[in-house]
C-alpha positions as CSV (number, residue, x, y, z in Angstrom):
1,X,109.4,110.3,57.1
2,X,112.4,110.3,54.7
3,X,110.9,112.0,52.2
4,X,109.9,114.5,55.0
5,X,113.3,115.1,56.6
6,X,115.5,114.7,52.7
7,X,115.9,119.3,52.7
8,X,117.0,119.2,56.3
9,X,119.5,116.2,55.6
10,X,120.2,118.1,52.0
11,X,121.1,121.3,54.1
12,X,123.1,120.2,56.8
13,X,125.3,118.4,53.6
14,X,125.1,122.0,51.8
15,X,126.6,123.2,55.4
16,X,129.4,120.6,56.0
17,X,130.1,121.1,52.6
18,X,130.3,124.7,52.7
19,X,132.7,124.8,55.8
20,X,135.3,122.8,54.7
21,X,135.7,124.5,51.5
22,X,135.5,128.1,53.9
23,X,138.7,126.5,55.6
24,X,140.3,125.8,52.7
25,X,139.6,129.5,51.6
26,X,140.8,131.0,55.1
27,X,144.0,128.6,55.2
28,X,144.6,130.2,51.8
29,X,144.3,126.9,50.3
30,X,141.4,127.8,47.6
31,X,141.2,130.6,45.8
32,X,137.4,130.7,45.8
33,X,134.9,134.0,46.3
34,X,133.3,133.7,50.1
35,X,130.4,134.7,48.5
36,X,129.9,131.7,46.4
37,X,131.0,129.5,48.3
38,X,127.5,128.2,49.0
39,X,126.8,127.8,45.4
40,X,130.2,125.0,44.9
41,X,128.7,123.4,48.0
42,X,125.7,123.3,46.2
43,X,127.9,121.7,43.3
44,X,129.7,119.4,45.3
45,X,126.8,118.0,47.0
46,X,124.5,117.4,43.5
47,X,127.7,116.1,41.9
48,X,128.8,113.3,44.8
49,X,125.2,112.8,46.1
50,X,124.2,112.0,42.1
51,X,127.2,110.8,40.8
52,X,126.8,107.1,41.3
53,X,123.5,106.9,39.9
54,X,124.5,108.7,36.9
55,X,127.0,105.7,36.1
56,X,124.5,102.9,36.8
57,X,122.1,105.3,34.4
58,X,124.7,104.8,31.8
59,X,125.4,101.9,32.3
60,X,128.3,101.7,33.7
61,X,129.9,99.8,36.9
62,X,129.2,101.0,40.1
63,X,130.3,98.2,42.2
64,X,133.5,98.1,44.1
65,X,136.4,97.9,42.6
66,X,135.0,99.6,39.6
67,X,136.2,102.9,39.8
68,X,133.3,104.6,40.4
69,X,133.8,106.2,43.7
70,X,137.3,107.9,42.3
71,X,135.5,109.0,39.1
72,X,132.8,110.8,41.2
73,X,135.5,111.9,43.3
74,X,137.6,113.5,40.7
75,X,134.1,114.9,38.8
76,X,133.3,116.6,42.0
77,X,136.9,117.9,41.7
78,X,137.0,119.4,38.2
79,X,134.3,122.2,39.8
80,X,137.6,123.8,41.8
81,X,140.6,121.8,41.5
82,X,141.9,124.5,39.4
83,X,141.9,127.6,41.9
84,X,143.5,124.8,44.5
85,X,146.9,125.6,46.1
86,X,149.1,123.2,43.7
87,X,150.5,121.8,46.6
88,X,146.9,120.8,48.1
89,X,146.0,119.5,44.4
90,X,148.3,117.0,44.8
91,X,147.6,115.9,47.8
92,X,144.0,115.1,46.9
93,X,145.1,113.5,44.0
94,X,147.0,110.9,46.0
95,X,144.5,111.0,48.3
96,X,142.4,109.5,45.5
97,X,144.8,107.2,44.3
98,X,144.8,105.6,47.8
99,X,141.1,105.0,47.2
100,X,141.4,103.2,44.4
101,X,145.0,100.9,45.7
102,X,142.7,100.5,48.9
103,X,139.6,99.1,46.4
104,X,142.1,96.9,44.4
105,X,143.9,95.1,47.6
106,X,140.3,94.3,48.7
């Protein structure tokens, strides 16, 4: 059954996905093609469905506390962080650091 239903539940995150970044483009937010939109959702999704799994592949700590979550979070990130508003950069950025104070006062 899972492995059945995975491409609907894979498309429906490709949508969510896709829609907020379309926000961020109409709220003039990201400076992002419509057009390929789809393909950074496509990004986004590989990148923060994949990313924790890549770390325990490596190696590395996964559990919480460790940092993982923001370093998959920042990863996903780097694929348009750099046509963000500034403004809305830095929002997400302390957005993320209140993931990781949130993880250390557990």
């Amino acid at each position: 059954l899972i492995r059945e239903r995975a491409p609907q539940w894979l498309e429906r995150s490709f949508d969510q996905i896709e829609a907020r970044l379309a926000a961020l483009v109409e709220a003039g937010l990201l400076d992002w093609p419509r057009e390929r939109i789809r393909d950074l959702a496509i990004n986004a999704t590989i990148i923060l469905r994949y990313g924790l799994e890549h770390y325990r592949e490596l190696g590395v700590a996964t559990e919480a506390g460790s940092g993982a979550v923001r370093r998959t979070l920042e990863r996903h990130l780097t694929l348009f962080e750099h046509r963000l508003d500034p403004a809305a950069a830095l929002r997400l950025r302390a957005a993320l650091d209140g993931i990781e104070a949130a993880a250390l006062a557990a």
